[in-house]
N, C-alpha and C positions, 0 to 999 in steps of 0.2 A: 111701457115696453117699446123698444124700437126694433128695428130694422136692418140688415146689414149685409151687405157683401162681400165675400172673403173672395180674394182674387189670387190665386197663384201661378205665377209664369214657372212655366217647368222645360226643362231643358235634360234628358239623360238621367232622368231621375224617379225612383218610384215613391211618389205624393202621396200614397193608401196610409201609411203610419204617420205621416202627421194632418193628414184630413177625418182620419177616426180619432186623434186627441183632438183636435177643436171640433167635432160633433156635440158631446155632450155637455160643453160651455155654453155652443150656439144653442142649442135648443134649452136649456136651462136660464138663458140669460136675453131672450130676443122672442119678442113677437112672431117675425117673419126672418128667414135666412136663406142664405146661398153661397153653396161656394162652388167656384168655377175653376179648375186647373186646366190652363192653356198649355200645350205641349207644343214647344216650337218644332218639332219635325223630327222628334229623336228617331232612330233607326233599327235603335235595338229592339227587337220586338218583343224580348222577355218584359224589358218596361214597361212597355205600351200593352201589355197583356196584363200588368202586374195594375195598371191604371188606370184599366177598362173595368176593377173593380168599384173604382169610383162612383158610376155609375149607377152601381143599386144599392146604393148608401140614401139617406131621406135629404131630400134640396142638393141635391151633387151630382157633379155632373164633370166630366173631362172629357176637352177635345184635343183632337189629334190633328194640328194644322199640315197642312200638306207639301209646305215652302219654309223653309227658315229664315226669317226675317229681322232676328234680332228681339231683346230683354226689352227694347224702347216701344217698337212696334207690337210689339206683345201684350205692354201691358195698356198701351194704348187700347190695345182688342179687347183686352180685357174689362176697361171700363165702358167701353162702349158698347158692350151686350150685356152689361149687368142691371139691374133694372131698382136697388136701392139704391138711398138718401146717403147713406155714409158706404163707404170703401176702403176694408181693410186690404191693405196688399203686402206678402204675407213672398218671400225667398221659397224656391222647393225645396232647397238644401237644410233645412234647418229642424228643431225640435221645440214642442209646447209643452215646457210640465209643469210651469204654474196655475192650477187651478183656476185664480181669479183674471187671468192674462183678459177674456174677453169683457170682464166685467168693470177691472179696472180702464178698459180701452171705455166704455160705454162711459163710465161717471167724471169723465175727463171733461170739462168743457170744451167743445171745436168751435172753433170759425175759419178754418183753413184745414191746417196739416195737423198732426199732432204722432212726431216719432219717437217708438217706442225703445229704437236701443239693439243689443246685443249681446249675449253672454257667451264664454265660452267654458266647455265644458274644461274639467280638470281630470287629465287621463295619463298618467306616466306613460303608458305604451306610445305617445307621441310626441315625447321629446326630441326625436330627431326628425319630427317632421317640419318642413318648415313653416309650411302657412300657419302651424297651430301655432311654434314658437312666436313667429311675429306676430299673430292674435294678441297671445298673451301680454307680449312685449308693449302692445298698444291698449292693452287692458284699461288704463287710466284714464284716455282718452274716450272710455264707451260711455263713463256716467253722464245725467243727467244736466247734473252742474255744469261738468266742463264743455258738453255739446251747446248748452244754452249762450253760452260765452259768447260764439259765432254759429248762431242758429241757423242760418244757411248755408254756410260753408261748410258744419256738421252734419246736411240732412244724408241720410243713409237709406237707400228703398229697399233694405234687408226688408221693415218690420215696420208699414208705416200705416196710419188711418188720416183719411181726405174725403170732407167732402164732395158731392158730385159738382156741386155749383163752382168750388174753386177747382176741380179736374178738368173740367168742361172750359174753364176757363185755361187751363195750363195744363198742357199733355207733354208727354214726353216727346224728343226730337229725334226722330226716327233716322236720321242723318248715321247714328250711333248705332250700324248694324251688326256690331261686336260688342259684347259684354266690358265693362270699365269706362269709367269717368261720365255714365250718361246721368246717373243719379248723382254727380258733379255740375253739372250742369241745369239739370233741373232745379235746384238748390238755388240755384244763378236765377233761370227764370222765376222761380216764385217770389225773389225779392223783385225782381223788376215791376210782377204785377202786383204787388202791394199783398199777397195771399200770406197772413202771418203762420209760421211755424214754432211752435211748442216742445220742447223734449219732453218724457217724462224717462224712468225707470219705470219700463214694462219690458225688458226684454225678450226675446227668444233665444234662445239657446244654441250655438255652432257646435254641432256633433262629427258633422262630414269633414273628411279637409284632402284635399289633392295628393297624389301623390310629388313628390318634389321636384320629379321632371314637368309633370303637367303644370306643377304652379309656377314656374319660371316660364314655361310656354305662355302661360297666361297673363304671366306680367309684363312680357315682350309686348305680346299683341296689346294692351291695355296704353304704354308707351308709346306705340307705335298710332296708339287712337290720338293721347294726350298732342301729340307733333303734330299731328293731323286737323286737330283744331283747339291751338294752344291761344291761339286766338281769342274764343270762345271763351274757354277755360281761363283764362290771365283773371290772379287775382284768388282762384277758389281751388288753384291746385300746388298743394305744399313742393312738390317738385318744382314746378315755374318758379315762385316765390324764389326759391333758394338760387336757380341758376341764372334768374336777372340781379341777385345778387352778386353773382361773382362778376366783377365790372372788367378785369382784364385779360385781354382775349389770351395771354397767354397761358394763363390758369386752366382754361377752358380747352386748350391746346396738348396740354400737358398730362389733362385725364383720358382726354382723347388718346393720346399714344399709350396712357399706363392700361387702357381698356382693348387696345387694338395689340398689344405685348401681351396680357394676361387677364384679357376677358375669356378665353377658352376654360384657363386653368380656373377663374372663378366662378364660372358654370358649369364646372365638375364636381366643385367643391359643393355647390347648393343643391346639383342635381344627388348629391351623393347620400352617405349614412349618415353626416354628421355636419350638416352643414351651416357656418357662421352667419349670425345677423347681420354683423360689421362689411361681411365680404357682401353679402346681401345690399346692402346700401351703395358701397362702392361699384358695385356690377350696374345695379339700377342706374345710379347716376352717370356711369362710362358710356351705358348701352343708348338712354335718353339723349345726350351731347352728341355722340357718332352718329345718331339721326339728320343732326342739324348738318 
């Protein structure tokens, strides 16, 4: 039997329904257990009332930090008051309904990382949302196989299990005080210090999805991280890739005015009922270059 820490950074979200489906996995499947949800400083207090349940759950516990400091420094905090050998760290947004999720995380061999993926639910009622549509749309991209392909460029800190010996050795870069492209970067770092990463199919499950103004706010501010240190990132972010590919500045010139003409009308369209994947991509791309 082993040991294990479940760590979730939580940010505006209440963690009680899916800290009570992985209870009876942990305790079924683990010697010794813990799980800790860090709460970066939400404000809403129905939350943090609804997470203060946590609490008198058996090995659980949630804290209510007092500063918002960011997903990096978070989960930073997170490994560093957790007191087991392995470290699962586990999205607040998300759902557990496979049964064997912590058992198959256990009979996995580690010597590093070993991530487990993503699923997204199938809900007609959110066909006009976007973040599920483009989920979906990138469906392909979640399995196993195709993560392994570029195992670091694919690491994802939705769903992931890490040793403490290679945590300790590789934290996250706290530099990254906004949500996007940190668990890009850390990807980065773990090849650098040689920490091998593993896919398997274990996923969790994406139930939650934004609404369609908030997810384009979201992908602003996430761009606005990638510009910020593109530097960093060269090399493990499909957007750079693509636009050191376009070699002539006038190309680059030309999206810039089609986005400066008709980036409004295409954040209406995304913000709206019904809105396109295609204009989705053309917005990102417009909004990213008018950075530069």
């Amino acid at each position: 039997m082993q040991s294990l820490s479940v760590l979730i950074a939580a940010y505006n979200c209440n963690c009680l329904p899916l800290v009570e489906q992985l209870l009876p996995m942990l305790q079924n499947n683990l010697e010794a257990y813990e799980v800790i949800v860090s709460d970066d400083a939400t404000a809403d207090p129905e939350i943090t009332k609804a997470n203060e349940a946590i609490n008198q759950l058996p090995g659980c516990r949630y804290i209510l930090k007092p500063k918002n400091a960011g997903s990096a420094a978070n989960r930073n905090y997170l490994g560093a008051i957790s007191q087991y050998p392995l470290l699962l760290f586990l999205d607040c947004d998300i759902s557990v309904t496979n049964e064997q999720f912590i058992k198959q995380y256990l009979a996995t061999p580690i010597d590093g990382v070993v991530n487990g993926g993503i699923s997204i639910v199938n809900d007609e009622c959110l066909k006009h949302n976007l973040r599920y549509c483009y989920e979906h749309a990138e469906a392909s991209a979640h399995t196993a196989e195709r993560r392994q392909t570029n195992r670091y460029q694919h690491f994802r800190s939705t769903n992931f299990m890490i040793t403490r010996v290679a945590f300790e050795r590789c934290s996250f870069d706290e530099r990254f005080t906004r949500s996007g492209y940190e668990d890009v970067l850390y990807g980065k770092l773990l090849k650098q210090k040689h920490i091998n990463v593993m896919h398997i199919d274990n996923p969790v499950l994406m139930t939650k999805f934004e609404s369609n103004p908030d997810y384009v706010s979201k992908i602003e501010r996430s761009l606005r991280t990638l510009h910020t240190f593109q530097n960093d990132l060269r090399g493990y972010s499909r957007m750079l890739t693509f636009v050191s590919g376009i070699h002539l500045s006038i190309i680059k010139d030309l999206i810039r005015l089609w986005h400066r003409l008709f980036g409004k009308a295409e954040r209406r369209n995304l913000c709206g009922s019904r809105p396109s994947l295609l204009v989705f991509k053309l917005y990102r791309l417009g909004y990213y270059l008018s950075l530069q």
